[in-house]
N, C-alpha and C positions, 0 to 999 in steps of 0.2 A: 743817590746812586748806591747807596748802602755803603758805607766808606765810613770805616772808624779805624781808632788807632790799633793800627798792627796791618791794615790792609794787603801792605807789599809779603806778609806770611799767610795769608789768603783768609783773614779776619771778617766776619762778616761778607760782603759779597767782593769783597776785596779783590780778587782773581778775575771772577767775572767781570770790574769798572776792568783794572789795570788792562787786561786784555785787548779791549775796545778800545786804547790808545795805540793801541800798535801800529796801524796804519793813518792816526791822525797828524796831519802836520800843522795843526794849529790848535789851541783849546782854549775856550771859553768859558771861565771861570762864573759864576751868579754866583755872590754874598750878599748876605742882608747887610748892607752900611747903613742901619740903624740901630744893629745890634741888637732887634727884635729877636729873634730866633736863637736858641741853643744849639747845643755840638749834638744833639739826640733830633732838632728839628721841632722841640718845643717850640711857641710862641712865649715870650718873655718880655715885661718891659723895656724900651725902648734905651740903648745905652749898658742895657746887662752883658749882652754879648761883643766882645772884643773884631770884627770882623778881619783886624790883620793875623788872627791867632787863627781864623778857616783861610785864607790866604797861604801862610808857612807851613799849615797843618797838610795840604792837598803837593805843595811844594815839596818835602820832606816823605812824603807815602811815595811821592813819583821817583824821586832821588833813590831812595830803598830801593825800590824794586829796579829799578835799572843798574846797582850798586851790587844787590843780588846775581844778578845775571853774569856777569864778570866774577866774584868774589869767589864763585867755587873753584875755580878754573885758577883765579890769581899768581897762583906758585907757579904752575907752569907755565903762564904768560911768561912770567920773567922769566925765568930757566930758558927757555925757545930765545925773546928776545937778547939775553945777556950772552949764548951760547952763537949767536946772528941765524939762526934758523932761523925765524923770521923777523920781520922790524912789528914793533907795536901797532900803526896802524893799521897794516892786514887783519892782522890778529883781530882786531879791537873790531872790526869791520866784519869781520864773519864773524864774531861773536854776537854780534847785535845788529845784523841785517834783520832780524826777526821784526827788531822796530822800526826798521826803517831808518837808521841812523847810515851816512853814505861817509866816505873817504875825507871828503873834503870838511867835513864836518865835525870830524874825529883831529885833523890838521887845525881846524880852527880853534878848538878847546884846547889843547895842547897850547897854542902858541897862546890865547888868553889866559890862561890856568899857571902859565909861564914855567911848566913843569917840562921837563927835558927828558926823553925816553931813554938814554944811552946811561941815565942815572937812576933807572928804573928799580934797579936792588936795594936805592936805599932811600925810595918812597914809604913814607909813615902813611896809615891809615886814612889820614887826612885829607893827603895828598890826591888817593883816590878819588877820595870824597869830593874834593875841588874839581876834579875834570870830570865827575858823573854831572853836577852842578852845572858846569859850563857845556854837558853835552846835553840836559835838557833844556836846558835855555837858547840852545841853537836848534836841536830837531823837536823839539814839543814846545814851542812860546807861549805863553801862557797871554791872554786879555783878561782884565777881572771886571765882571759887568757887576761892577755896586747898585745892587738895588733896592726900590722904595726908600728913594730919596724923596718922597712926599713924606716921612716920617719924622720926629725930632731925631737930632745928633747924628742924623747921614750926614749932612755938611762937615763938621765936627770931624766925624771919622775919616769922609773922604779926601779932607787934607791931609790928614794924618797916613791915610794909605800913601798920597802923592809922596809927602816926607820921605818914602819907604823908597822912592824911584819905581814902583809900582804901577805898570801901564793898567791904568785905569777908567772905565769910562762909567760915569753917573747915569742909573737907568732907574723909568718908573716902568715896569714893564705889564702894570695895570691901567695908567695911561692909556699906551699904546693899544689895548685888548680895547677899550672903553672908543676910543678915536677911529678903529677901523671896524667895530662894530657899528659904531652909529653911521661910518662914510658909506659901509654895505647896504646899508636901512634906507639909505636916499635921507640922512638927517645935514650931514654933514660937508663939505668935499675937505678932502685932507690928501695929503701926500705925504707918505712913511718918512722919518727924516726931518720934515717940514719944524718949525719952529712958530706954525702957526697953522689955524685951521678954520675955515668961514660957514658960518651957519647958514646954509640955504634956505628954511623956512620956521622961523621961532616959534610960529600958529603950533607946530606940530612936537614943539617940544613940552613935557610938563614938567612944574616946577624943579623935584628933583635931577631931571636931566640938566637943567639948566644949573641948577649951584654945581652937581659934578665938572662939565663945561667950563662952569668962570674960574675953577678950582684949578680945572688941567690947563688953562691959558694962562693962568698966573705962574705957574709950575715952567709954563715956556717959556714965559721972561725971562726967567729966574736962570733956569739951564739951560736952554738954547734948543732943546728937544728933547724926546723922551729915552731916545739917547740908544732906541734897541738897532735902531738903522745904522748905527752910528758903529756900533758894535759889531754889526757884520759886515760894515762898510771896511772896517781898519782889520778885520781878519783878515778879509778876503785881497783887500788893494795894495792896503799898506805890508800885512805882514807876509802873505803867499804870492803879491803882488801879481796877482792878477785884473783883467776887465770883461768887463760886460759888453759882449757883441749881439746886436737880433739881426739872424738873417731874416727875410721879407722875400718873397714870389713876388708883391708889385710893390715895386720901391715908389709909387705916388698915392698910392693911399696906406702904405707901411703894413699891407695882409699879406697873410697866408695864401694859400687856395682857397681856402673854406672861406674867407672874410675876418679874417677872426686879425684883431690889432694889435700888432707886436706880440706874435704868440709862444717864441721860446727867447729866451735869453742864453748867449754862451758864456762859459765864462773859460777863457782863454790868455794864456801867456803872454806877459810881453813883448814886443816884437815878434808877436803872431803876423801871418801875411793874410793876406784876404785867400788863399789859395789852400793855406791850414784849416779856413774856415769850414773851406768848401767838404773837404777832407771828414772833417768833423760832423759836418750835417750825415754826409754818407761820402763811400769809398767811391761809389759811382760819379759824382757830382765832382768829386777832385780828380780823378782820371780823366774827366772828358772837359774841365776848366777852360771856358775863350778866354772871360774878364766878367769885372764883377764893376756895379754902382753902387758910388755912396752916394745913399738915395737923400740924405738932409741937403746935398749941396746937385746930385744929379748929373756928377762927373762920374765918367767912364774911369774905372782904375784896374792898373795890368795883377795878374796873378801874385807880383811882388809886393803892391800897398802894404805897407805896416798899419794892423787896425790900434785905432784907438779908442779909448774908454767910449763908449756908449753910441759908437757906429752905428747905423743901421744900413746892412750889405745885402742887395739883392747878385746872389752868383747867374750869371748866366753859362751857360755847358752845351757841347755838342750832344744830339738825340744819336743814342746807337740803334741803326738798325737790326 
């Protein structure tokens, strides 16, 4: 991303990364935990490079620039709130709606930060510093996807990240490129995620495909998977907590119109209704809602069903004349 030290003063393409967070509510961190690669993106012996030092380093460029954005202004924050023209968290809330940072957010860092705004005049630097910290850790969470864990000293380092309290997840993300190219090829069948994967015809593979193969199955013992599914499994479920819904036109063979199988995925809110769904496909289809089937089981359910994770919901709708 072009990101080196001084980023958050617009170092390198500094301005242009940070910017592109502004509307992100989640980010996925890639390190080499094997410490193959340098701070420039060299290749380097395995174990040269520190990866909790690109970890703190991405951690600290973010902290800056969001520390920035408040710091000019800082004096008359306090002045307004010490004076009760306004309380801190308006303030802090229109100062950084920019990123997307909300009300409740700015309340939550506050009370983990254990900093008190009525004693705002006699915050030290620090202090700041603490609740920039607890406010990207609640609206930018950070996954760190350690990758090329087929290398030496990934293991090694990836405890030492965990040490850190570090949401961390182990990835070979050559693997995963190597497994779903050969599942396209007709070599394979595989399933992203999977922690295993069956060779349909060995006639057709040659020797080198085959030790790469025994290499990436041993790799799944070992980690459980290649770990990239995994990674956008826990952005999306666990940390923005959402699911995966497919609406379907015939909920018995799970198509489209066209034929086509299980052809969009939504991904939608918890205690989404089937009726949001509808909504979501188009404005039309929720305006004119009867009821909708969930087609794995072929029960009719009302406008109110709560979907869950990996539904498949054929809506049915009144035709306007």
């Amino acid at each position: 991303a072009g990101l080196v030290p001084g980023a958050h003063k617009g170092r390198g393409l500094g301005n242009q990364f940070l910017d592109s967070l502004r509307n992100a509510k989640v980010l996925i961190h890639v390190v080499d935990a094997s410490g193959s690669t340098d701070a420039e993106g060299n290749p380097v012996p395995p174990g040269t490079r520190d990866p909790i030092e690109d970890i703190r380093f991405l951690e600290g460029e973010i902290d800056l620039w969001v520390y920035g954005l408040i710091k000019k202004d800082w004096g008359k924050i306090v002045k307004q709130v010490k004076m009760g023209v306004y309380d801190l968290v308006s303030l802090l809330e229109r100062k950084l709606t920019g990123i997307g940072v909300k009300e409740n957010e700015i309340k939550r860092a506050l009370m983990e930060a254990e900093l008190d705004p009525e004693s705002i005049d006699k915050w030290k630097e620090e202090d700041v510093m603490k609740l920039v910290r607890k406010l990207r850790e609640i609206n930018k969470p950070i996954i760190v996807a350690a990758n090329k864990i087929d290398l030496d000293k990934s293991r090694e380092n990836i405890d030492r990240i965990r040490e850190e309290e570090i949401d961390v997840v182990p990835v070979c993300a050559e693997a995963e490129l190597v497994l779903r190219r050969a599942a396209k090829a007709g070599l394979i069948k595989y399933i992203p995620g999977s922690n295993h994967f069956e060779i349909l015809d060995d006639s057709r593979l040659n020797n080198r495909q085959k030790s790469a193969l025994k290499k990436i199955e041993a790799l799944l013992e070992e980690w459980g998977s290649t770990g990239v599914q995994e990674t956008i499994d826990r952005a999306i479920k666990d940390v923005l907590g959402l699911i995966s819904v497919f609406p379907v036109e015939d909920e018995n063979k799970l198509t489209d119109k066209d034929g086509n199988v299980l052809p969009d995925a939504f991904l939608m809110e918890r205690g989404s209704t089937a009726k949001d769904l509808a909504y979501k496909v188009h404005t039309e289809l929720g305006d004119t809602f009867i009821y909708a089937v969930e087609a794995r089981s072929g029960r009719r359910v009302g406008e109110d069903y709560e979907l869950k994770d990996g539904d498949v919901i054929k809506v049915v709708s009144a035709k306007r004349g």
